[in-house]
C-alpha positions as CSV (number, residue, x, y, z in Angstrom):
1,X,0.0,0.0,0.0
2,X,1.3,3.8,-0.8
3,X,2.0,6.2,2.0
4,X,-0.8,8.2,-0.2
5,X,-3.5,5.1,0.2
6,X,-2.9,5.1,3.5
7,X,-3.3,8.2,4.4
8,X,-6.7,8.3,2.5
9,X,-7.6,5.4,4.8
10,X,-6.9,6.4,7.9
11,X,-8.5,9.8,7.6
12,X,-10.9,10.0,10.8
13,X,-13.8,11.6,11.6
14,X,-16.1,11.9,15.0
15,X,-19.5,13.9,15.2
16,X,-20.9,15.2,18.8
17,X,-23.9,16.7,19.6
18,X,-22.5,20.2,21.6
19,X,-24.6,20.1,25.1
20,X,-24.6,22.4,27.9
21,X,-22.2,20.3,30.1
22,X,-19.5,21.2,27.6
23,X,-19.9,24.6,27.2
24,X,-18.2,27.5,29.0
25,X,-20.3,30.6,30.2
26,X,-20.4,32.2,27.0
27,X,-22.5,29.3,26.1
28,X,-19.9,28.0,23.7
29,X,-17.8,24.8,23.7
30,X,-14.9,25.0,26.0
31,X,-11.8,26.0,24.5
32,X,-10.3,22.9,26.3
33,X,-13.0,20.4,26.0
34,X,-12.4,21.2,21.7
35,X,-8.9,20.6,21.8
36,X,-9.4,17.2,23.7
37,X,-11.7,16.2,21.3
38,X,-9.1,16.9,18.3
39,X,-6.3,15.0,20.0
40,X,-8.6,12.5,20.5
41,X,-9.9,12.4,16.3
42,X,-5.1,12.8,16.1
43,X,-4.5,10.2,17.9
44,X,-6.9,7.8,16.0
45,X,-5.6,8.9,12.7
46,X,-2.2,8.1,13.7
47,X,-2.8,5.3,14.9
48,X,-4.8,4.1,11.6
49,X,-2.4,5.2,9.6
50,X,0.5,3.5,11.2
51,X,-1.1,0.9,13.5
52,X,1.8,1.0,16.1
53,X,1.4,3.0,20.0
54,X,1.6,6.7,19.1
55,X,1.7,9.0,21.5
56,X,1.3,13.4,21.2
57,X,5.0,15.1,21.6
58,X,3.1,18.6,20.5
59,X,0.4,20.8,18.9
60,X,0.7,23.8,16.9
61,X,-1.0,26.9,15.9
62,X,-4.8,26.0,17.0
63,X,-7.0,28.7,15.5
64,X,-10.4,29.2,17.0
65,X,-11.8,31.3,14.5
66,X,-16.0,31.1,14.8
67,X,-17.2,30.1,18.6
68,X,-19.6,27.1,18.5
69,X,-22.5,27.4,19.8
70,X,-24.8,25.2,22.5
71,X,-27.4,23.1,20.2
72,X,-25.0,22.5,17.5
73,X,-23.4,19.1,15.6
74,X,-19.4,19.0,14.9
75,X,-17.9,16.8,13.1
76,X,-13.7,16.4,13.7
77,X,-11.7,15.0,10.9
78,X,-8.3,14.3,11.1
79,X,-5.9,13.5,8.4
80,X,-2.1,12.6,8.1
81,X,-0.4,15.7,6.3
82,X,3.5,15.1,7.3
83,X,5.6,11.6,7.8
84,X,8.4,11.3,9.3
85,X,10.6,8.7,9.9
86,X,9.0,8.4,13.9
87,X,6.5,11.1,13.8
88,X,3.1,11.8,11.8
89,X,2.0,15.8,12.0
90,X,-2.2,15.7,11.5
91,X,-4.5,18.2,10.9
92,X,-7.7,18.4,12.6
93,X,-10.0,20.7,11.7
94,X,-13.8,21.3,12.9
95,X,-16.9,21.9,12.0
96,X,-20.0,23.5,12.8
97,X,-23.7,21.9,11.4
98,X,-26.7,23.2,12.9
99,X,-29.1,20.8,13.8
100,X,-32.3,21.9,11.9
101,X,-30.7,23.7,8.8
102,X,-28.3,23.1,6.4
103,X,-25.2,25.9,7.5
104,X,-21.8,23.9,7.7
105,X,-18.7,26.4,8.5
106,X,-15.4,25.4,9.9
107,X,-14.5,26.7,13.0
108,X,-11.3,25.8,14.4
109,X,-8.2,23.9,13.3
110,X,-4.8,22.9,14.4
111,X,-2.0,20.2,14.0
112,X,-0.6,17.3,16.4
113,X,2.7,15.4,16.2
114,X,2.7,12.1,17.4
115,X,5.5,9.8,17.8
116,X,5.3,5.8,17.4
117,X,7.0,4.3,20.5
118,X,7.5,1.0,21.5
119,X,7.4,-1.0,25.1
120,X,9.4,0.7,26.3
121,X,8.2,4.3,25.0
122,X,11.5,4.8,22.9
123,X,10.7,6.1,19.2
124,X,10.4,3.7,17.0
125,X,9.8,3.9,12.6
126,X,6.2,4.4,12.2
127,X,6.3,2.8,8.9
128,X,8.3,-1.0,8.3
129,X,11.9,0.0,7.1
């Protein structure tokens, strides 16, 4: 298989509903709560694309550009973009549906590393050599 075919393959994606346990008091989903939910959409990603442990060294840049509201559907989708020789950069981005019309907009992204370790949590190739 290609490094292109799988990194078609192990694209991810999650949907939540947004509720009010999630939110801050702004009535938006916590800054926090969004980012766990994107390391959560990396880390499967990584993990499909190179089916060894991976674990997150870093993220970069995350750009909360449009708040999202209480009431609303996102959808996370992660996707390989850089591979290294231990390490696999994704990009998660999210997005906004409201529930009872048909307005999608993205609303925040950002990237992850992630490292492939072994047993002993020592970097090891994510792809066979």
């Amino acid at each position: 298989m290609t490094i292109e075919e799988r990194i078609e393959q192990s694209e991810s994606r999650i949907f939540k509903a947004v509720f009010p346990n999630t939110t801050n008091h702004y009535d938006t989903l916590f800054g926090g709560h969004a980012m766990q939910l994107m390391d959560e959409v990396a880390f499967i990603a990584a993990t499909r694309f190179s089916r060894k442990k991976m674990v997150t060294v870093s993220s970069s840049k995350i750009d909360f550009n449009h708040p999202i509201p209480a009431g609303t559907l996102i959808e996370l989708v992660g996707r390989v973009v850089r591979v290294g020789r231990t390490s696999l950069e994704i990009k998660v981005e999210i997005f906004i549906e409201e529930m009872y019309s048909e307005i999608r907009e993205k609303a925040i992204e950002g990237t992850f590393t992630f490292v492939a370790v072994n047993d002993d949590r020592q970097p090891i190739p994510v792809l066979e050599e």
